[in-house]
N, C-alpha and C positions, 0 to 999 in steps of 0.2 A: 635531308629527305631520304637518301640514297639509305642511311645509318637507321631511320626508321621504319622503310621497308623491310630492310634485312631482319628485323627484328619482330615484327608483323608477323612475317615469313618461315621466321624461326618457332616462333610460336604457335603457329598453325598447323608446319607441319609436325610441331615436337607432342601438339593434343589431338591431333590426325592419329599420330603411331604410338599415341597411348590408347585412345580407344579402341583402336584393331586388337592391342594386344589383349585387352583386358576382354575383347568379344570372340575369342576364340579358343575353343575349350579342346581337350585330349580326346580322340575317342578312344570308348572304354572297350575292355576287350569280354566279350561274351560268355559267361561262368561256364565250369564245365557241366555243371547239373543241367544246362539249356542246353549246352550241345547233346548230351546223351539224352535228355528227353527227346529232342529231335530227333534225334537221328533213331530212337525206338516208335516213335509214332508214323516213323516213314517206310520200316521193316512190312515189308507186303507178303503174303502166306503163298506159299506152294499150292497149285491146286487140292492135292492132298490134305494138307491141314485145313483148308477151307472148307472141305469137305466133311473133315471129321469136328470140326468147330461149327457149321451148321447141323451138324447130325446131333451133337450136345444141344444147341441152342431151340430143335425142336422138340426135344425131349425134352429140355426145362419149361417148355411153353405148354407142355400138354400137360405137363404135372401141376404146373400152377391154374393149369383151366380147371384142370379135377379140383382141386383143392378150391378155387371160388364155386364151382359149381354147388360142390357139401356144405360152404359156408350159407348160397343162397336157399339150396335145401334144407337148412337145419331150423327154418322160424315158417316152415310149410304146414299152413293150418293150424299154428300156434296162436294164443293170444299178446295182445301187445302188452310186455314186462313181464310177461312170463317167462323161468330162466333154463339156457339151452346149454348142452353140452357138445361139440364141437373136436373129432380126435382128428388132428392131420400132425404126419411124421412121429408117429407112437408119442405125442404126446396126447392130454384131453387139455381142451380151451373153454372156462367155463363164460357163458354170455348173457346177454338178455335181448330177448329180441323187441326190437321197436319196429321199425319202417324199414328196418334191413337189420343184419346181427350187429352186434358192438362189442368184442370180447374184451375180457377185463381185463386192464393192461399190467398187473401184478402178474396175470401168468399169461401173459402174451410176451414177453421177455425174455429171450434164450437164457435155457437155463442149463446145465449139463446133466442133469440127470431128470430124466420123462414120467409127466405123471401119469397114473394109471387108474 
């Protein structure tokens, strides 16, 4: 009895400290690409740069306002599919106007040299 305890016992704890082992994993260590992303999304601006990064940020906003404003002007008292030309940043954008403009996306696609 004593010989089949032991043995019971032996067995239980020898599949006890095999499951621990098999359930406990390495932690991994964190790549450097994660470190440096973090550590640059956490970089907080001088009031200075903040400054001068919203003073860009309003000037890209008002230039994009002008440039919807000409796009909502350009099909003013036009009929609908009749076709519109459209010039923002020296290039022209040829379109057609429906229920709002819709430029043709061949030359809606930066292109390195401006058509005229």
């Amino acid at each position: 009895m004593n010989k089949t305890r032991l043995v019971m016992m032996t067995a239980l704890f020898g599949s006890a400290m095999g499951l621990a082992a098999c359930q406990s994993t390495t932690a991994q260590k964190p790549s450097i690409e994660a470190e440096q992303r973090h550590a640059h999304q956490k970089r907080e601006l001088t009031p200075e740069q903040h400054a001068e990064w919203q003073a860009k940020r309003e000037q890209m906003r008002a230039k994009h306002k002008a440039e919807r404003a000409k796009v909502e002007q350009a099909c003013q008292g036009k009929k609908i599919g009749e076709r519109v030309n459209v010039q923002l940043n020296n290039r022209v954008i040829e379109g057609t106007c429906e229920v709002r403009f819709t430029p043709d996306k061949s030359q809606f696609k930066r292109q390195s040299n401006a058509t005229t």
